[in-house]
ZAMARGU-4260 file (C-alpha; in steps of 0.2 Angstrom, whole numbers, plus 5000, padded with zeros to 4 digits):
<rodrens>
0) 5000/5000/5000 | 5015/5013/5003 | 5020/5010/4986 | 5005/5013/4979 | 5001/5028/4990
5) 5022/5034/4986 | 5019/5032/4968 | 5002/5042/4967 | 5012/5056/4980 | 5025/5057/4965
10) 5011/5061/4950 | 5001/5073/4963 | 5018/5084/4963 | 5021/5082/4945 | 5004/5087/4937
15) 5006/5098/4951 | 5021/5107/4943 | 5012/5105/4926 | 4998/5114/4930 | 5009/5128/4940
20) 5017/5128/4923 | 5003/5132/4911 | 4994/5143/4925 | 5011/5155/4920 | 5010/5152/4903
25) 4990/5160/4901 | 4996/5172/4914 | 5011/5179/4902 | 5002/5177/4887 | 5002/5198/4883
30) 5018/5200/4891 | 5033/5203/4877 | 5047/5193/4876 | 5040/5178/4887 | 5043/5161/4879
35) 5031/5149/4883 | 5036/5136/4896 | 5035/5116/4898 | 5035/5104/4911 | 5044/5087/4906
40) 5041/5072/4916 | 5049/5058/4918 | 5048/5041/4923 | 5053/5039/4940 | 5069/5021/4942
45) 5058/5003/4945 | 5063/4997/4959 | 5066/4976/4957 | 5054/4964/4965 | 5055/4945/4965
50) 5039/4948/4953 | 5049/4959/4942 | 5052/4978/4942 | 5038/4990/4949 | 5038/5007/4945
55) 5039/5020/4957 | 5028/5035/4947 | 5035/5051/4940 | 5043/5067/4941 | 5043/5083/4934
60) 5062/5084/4930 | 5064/5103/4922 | 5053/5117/4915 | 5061/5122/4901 | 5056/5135/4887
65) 5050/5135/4869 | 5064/5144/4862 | 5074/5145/4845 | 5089/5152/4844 | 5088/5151/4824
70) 5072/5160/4822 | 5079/5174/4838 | 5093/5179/4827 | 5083/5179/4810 | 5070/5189/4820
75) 5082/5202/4826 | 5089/5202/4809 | 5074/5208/4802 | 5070/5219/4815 | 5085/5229/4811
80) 5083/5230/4795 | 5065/5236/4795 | 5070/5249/4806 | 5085/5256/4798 | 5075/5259/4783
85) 5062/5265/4791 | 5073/5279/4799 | 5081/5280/4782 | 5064/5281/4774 | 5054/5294/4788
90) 5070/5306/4787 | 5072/5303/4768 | 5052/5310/4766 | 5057/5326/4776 | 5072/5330/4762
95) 5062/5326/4748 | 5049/5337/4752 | 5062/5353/4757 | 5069/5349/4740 | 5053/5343/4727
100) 5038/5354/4733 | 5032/5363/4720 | 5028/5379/4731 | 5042/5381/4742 | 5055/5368/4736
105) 5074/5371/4728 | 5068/5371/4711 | 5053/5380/4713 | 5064/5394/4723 | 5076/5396/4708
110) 5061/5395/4697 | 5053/5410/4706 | 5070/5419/4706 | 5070/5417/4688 | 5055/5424/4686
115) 5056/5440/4696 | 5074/5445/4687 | 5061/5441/4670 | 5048/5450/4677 | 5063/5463/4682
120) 5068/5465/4666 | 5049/5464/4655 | 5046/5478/4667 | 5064/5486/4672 | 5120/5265/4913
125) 5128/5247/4918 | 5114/5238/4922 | 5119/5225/4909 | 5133/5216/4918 | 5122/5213/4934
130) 5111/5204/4926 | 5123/5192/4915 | 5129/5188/4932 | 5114/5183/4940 | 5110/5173/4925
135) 5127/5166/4927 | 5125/5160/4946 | 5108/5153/4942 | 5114/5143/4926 | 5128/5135/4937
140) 5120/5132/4953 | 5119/5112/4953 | 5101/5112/4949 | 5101/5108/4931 | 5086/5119/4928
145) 5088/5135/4919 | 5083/5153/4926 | 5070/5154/4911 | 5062/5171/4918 | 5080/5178/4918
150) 5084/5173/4901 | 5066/5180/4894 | 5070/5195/4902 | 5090/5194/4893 | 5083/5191/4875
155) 5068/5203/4875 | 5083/5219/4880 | 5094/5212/4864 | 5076/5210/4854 | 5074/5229/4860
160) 5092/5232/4854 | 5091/5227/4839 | 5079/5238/4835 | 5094/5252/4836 | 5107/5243/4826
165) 5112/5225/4820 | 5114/5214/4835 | 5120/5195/4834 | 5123/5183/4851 | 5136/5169/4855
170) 5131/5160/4868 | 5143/5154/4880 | 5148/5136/4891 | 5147/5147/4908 | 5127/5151/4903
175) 5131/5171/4896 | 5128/5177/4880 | 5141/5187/4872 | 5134/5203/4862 | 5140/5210/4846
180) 5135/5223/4835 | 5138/5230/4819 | 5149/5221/4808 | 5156/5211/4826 | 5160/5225/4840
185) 5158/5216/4854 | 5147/5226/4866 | 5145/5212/4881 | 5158/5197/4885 | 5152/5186/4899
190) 5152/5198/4914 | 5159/5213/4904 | 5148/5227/4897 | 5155/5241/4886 | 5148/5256/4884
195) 5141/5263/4866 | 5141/5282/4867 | 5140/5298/4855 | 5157/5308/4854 | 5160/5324/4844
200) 5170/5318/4827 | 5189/5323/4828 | 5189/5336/4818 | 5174/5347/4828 | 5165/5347/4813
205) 5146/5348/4825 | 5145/5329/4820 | 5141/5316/4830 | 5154/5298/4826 | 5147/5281/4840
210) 5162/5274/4850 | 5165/5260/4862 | 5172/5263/4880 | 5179/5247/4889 | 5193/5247/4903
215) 5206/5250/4895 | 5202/5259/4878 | 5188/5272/4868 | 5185/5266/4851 | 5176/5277/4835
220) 5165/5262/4828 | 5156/5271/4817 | 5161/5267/4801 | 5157/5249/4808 | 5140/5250/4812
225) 5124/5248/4800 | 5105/5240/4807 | 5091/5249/4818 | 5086/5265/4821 | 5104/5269/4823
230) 5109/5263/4808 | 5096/5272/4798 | 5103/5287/4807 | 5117/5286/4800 | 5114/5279/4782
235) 5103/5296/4781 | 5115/5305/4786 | 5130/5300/4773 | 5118/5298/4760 | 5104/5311/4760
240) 5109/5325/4775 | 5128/5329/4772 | 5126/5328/4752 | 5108/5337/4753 | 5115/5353/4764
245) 5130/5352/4751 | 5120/5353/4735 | 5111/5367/4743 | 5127/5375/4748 | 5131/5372/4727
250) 5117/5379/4722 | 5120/5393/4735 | 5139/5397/4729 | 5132/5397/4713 | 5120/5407/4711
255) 5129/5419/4723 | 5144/5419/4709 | 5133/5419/4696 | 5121/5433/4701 | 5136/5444/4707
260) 5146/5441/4693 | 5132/5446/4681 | 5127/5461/4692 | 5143/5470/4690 | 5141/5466/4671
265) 5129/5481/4672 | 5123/5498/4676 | 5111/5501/4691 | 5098/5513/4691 | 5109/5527/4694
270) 5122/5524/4681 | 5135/5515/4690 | 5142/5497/4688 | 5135/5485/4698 | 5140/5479/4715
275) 5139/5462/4721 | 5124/5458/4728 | 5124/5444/4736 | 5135/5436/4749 | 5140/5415/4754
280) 5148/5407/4767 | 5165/5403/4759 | 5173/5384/4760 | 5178/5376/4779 | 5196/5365/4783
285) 5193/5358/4800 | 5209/5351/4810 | 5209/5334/4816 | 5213/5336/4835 | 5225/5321/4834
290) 5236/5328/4824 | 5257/5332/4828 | 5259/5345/4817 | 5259/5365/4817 | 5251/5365/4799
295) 5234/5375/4795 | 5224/5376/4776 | 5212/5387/4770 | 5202/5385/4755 | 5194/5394/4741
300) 5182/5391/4727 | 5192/5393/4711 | 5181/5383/4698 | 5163/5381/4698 | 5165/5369/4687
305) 5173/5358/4697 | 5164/5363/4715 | 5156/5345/4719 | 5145/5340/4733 | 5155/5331/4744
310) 5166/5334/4757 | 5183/5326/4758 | 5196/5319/4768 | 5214/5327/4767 | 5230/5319/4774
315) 5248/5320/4773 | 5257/5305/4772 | 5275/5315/4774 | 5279/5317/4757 | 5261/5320/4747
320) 5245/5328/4749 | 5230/5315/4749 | 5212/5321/4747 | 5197/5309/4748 | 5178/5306/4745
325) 5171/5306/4762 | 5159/5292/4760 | 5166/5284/4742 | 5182/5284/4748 | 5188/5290/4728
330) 5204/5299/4728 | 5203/5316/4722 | 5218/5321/4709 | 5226/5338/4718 | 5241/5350/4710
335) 5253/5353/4720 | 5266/5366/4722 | 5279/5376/4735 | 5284/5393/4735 | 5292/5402/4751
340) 5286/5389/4763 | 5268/5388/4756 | 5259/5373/4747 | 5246/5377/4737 | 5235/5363/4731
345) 5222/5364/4716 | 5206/5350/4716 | 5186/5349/4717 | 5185/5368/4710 | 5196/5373/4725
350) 5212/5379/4730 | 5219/5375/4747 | 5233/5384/4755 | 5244/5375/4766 | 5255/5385/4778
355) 5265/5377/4793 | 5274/5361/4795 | 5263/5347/4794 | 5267/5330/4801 | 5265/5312/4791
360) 5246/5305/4798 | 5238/5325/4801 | 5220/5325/4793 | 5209/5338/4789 | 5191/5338/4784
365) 5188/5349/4769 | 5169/5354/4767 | 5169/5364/4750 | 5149/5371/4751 | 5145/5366/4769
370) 5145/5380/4776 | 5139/5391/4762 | 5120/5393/4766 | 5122/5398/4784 | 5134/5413/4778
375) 5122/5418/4765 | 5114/5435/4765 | 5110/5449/4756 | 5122/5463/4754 | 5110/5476/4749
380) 5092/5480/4750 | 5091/5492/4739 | 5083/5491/4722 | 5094/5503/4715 | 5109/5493/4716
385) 5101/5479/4703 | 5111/5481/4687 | 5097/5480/4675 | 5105/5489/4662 | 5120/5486/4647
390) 5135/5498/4650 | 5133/5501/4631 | 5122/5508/4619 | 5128/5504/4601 | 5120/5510/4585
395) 5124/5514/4566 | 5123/5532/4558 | 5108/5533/4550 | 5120/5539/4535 | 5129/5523/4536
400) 5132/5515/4516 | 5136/5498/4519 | 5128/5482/4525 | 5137/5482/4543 | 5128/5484/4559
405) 5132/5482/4577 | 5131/5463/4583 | 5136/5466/4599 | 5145/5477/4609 | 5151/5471/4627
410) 5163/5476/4643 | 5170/5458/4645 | 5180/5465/4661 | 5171/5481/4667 | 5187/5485/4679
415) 5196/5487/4661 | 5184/5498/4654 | 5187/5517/4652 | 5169/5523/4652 | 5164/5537/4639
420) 5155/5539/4622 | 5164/5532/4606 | 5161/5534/4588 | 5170/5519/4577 | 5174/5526/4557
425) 5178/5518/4543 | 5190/5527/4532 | 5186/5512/4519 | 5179/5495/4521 | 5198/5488/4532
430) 5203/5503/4542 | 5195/5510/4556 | 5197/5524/4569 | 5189/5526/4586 | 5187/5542/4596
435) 5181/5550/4613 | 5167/5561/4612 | 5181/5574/4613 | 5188/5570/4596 | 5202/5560/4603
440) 5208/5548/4594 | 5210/5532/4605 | 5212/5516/4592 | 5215/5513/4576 | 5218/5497/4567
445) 5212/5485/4551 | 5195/5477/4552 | 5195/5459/4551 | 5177/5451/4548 | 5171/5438/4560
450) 5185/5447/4571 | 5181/5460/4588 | 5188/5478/4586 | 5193/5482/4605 | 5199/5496/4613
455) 5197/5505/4630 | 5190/5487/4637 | 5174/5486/4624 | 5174/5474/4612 | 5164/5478/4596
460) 5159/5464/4585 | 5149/5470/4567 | 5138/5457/4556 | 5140/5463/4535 | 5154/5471/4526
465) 5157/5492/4529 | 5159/5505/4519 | 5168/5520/4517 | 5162/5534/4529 | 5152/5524/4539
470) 5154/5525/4557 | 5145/5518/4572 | 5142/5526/4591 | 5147/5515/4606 | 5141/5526/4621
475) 5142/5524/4639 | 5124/5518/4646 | 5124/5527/4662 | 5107/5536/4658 | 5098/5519/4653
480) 5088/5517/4667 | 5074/5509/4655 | 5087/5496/4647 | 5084/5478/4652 | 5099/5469/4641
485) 5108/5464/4658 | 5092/5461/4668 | 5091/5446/4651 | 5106/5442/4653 | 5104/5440/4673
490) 5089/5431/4671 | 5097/5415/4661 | 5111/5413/4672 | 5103/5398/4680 | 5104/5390/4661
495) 5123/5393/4660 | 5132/5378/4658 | 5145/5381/4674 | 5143/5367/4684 | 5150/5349/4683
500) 5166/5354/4670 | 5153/5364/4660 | 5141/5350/4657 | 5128/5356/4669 | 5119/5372/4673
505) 5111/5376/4689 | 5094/5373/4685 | 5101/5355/4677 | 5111/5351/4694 | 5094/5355/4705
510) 5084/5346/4697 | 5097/5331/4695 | 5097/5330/4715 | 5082/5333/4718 | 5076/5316/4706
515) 5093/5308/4715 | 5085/5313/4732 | 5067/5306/4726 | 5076/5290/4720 | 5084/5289/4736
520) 5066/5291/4748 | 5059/5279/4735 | 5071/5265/4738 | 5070/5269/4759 | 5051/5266/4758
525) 5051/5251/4747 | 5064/5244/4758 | 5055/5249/4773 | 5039/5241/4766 | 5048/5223/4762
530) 5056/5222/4777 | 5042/5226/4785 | 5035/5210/4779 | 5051/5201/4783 | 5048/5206/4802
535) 5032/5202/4802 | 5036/5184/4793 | 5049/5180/4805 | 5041/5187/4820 | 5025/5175/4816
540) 5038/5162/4815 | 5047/5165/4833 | 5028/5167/4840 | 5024/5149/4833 | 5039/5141/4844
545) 5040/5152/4857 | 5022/5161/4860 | 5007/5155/4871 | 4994/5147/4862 | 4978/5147/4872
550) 4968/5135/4864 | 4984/5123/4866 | 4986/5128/4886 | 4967/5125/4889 | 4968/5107/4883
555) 4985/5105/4894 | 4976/5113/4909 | 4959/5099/4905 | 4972/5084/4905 | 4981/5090/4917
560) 4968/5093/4927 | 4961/5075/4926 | 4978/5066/4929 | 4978/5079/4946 | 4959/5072/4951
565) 4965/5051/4943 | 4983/5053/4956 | 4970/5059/4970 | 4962/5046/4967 | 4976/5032/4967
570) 4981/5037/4985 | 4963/5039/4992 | 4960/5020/4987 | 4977/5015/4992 | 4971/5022/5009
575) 4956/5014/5009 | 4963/4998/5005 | 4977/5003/5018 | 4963/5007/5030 | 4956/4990/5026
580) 4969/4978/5029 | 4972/4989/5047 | 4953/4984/5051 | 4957/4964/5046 | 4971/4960/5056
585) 4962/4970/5070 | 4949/4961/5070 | 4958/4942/5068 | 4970/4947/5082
</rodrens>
């Protein structure tokens, strides 16, 4: 009878732990990152009998949890993904609308500037390592059974991190779980946790760059890291931030050149050449705090043509000067030369002058347009100041014989030009003189068709053949106050072909980005949209091993149940038949 009664004690306390097991599981059935538990019985040893071996019940020998290391990892895989395009894709939007919108985007503004010069000129914590530790102690404590509470509570805060960046686990013989991120920085080994932190970049640039503190050491990973939120942070930021404030800057310096340059092509309204109007913040070199030298370099824009939107890396090796593409990586072909201690290099539409002693290793970060927005202004207000006007006025004498007229007449350097009223004669169709409105004579020379006669910084070309005693005037425009010819001129600068080695004008290189930048938040969003599906098809995955199924724990909780009430049963009969044999040999005896 006492093996009966010991062997229905033994499935009392196993269904027991069952049902304890399944009551936790429907409790935690909404609570994230809970894996669903099981308890595994076991046949308890037979004991040997001269009838043969009896059995002596069963036990519950661990709880252990659905989980899949497989489907974690392709799960936090996914999760990173989908949320580095995500970020990507959200931040992407906020550009594309700055840059595409048709009221208030880049290429409407220039539009709009384009039409007002028109209409101008129409109308003159440590927290981490505690916990590895307890999970440690409870792995290794004799017991056999794992701290499964714990280790829920471990893999939901990797799940949460991998939602910031790429995340992937090792897991160890002593029970912890080493942590790496990016492309293998190891973030927790065993009961060591670094720290991930945001430092200033070495040059000071207002950038953030992500490093790794341990012990002994501070490391900038950031180069290193891709996945997450964080990753999506900075893919933005190399791909779509840094080159959309430089393309504004591009535009900003060129327009700025353009405009000013154009401006002082021209007389104002009160007869004066034009000033510049227009004012951009100028290219910046930052100085790597790490470096040994004395060296500093400044820059200037010296070709448009060449201006890109990058910024680049420059570094002396101790014999050359080595500039790079920031995020490409492309070398970038620089003149050099030396003269009284001073290098001067040439590359990207800049020149870069290098003064001091620079050491082999020094870096500096060349931002060619950066900065050229936030230095922009205006340096007039004044209407007056807009060069709307030609310098000249150039006409034929009514009395005039032969087929030539004026084709054009121009300043091509106004600081040249010795401003006054001209009359250009023709003694016979080859030979010319030119003279001031005194009777001066100031040129003379032999007509060359197709050819410009010059003099006193005006160029004068002629369409048709002269004659004898024809003459032309080429007077100063300083009373043209109704005269639009450099207010056209002005007006089609954003189709000049200056940008890109003179392949592109403004107007192209705007609306190039701005389809590059649409490209760009196109591909974000369909990535985000894909691998939101991959989440969701992995995460389903995970939930089908790991997650609590209700229906599954009802049925579990019904058998369970019934074994409970069959083992109560067991030992009440084995005391009623205990009971019996008591009241037999009572009664005999």
């Amino acid at each position: 009878m006492g093996d009966m009664m010991s062997t229905g004690v033994t499935g009392l306390l196993a269904f027991q732990t069952a049902l304890d097991t399944i009551s936790n599981n429907i409790s935690n059935v909404n609570t994230p990152g809970y894996s669903e538990e099981t308890a595994n019985l076991v046949t308890n040893p037979a004991t040997p009998t001269a009838n043969g071996w009896i059995g002596q019940g069963v036990t519950a020998s661990t709880v252990t949890r659905s989980y899949s290391d497989f489907l974690d990892a392709q799960t936090r895989t996914a999760t990173s993904s989908y949320n580095q395009y995500n970020t990507t894709a959200g931040l992407a939007d906020n550009i594309n609308n700055m840059f595409d919108d048709p009221s208030t985007g880049l290429s409407a503004t220039l539009q709009s500037f384009g039409q007002s010069i028109q209409a101008m000129a129409n109308a003159p914590g440590q927290e981490s390592t505690r916990q590895a530790v307890s999970i440690m102690a409870a792995q290794n404590n004799g017991s056999g059974q794992a701290p499964n509470a714990l280790l829920d509570q471990r893999n939901q805060l990797i799940d949460q991190l991998s939602q910031h960046i790429s995340v992937t686990t090792v897991q160890q013989s002593d029970g912890s779980l080493s942590v790496f991120i990016g492309s293998g920085q190891s973030l927790v080994t065993g009961g060591q946790a670094s720290t991930l932190s945001a430092t200033p970049d070495q040059f000071g640039s207002g950038q953030m760059d992500i490093s790794v503190t341990t012990p002994t050491s501070t490391t900038d990973i950031t180069s290193q890291l891709s996945g997450g939120s964080l990753g999506g942070l900075l893919q933005f930021r190399n791909t779509m931030l840094i080159p959309g404030q430089n393309a504004l800057g591009q535009a900003a310096v060129t327009l700025t050149s353009l405009v000013n340059t154009q401006n002082a092509a021209g007389l104002d309204e009160n007869g004066n050449v034009g000033g510049a109007l227009l004012a951009v913040g100028g290219p910046q070199v930052l100085t790597s705090k790490d470096n040994a030298g004395t060296a500093d370099v400044t820059a200037t824009v010296s070709d448009l043509g060449g201006l890109t939107t990058s910024n680049y890396d420059l570094e002396y090796d101790g014999t050359n000067w080595n500039m790079t593409d920031t995020v490409t990586g492309q070398s970038t072909p620089l003149t050099a030369s030396t003269a009284g201690g001073v290098t001067t290099l040439t590359g990207a539409g800049l020149t870069l002058t290098v003064t001091g002693a620079a050491q082999a290793g020094d870096q500096f970060l060349v931002e060619p347009t950066g900065n050229a927005v936030a230095g922009m202004s205006l340096l007039t207000t004044d209407p007056s100041k807009i060069a709307a006007a030609g310098p000249l006025v150039a006409a034929a004498t009514s009395s005039n014989t032969g087929s030539a007229s004026i084709a054009s007449a121009t300043v091509p350097d106004m600081t040249a030009w010795t401003r006054g009223n001209y009359t250009l004669s023709f003694t016979d169709p080859t030979d010319y003189t030119v003279t001031d409105a005194s009777g001066n004579t100031v040129a003379t020379g032999t007509y060359t068709a197709g050819t410009p006669i010059s003099f006193n910084g005006i160029n004068v070309s002629l369409n048709g053949t002269p004659a004898a005693g024809d003459s032309f005037t080429v007077d100063d425009n300083a009373g043209g106050t109704g005269d639009n010819s450099n207010a056209l001129q002005m007006a089609a600068i954003l189709n000049s072909k200056v940008l890109n080695g003179g392949a592109d004008s403004l107007t192209d290189a705007v609306n190039s980005y701005v389809g590059s930048v649409g490209l760009l938040t196109s591909q974000a969003q369909n990535g985000a949209t894909a691998q939101q599906s991959v989440m969701t098809t992995a995460q389903t995955a995970q939930q089908s091993v790991s997650g609590v199924n209700l229906d599954q724990e009802a049925a579990n909780l019904l058998q369970f149940q019934q074994a409970y009430q069959a083992a109560a049963q067991v030992i009440a009969a084995s005391q009623t038949l205990f009971q019996s044999l008591i009241t037999a040999i009572n009664t005999t005896a």
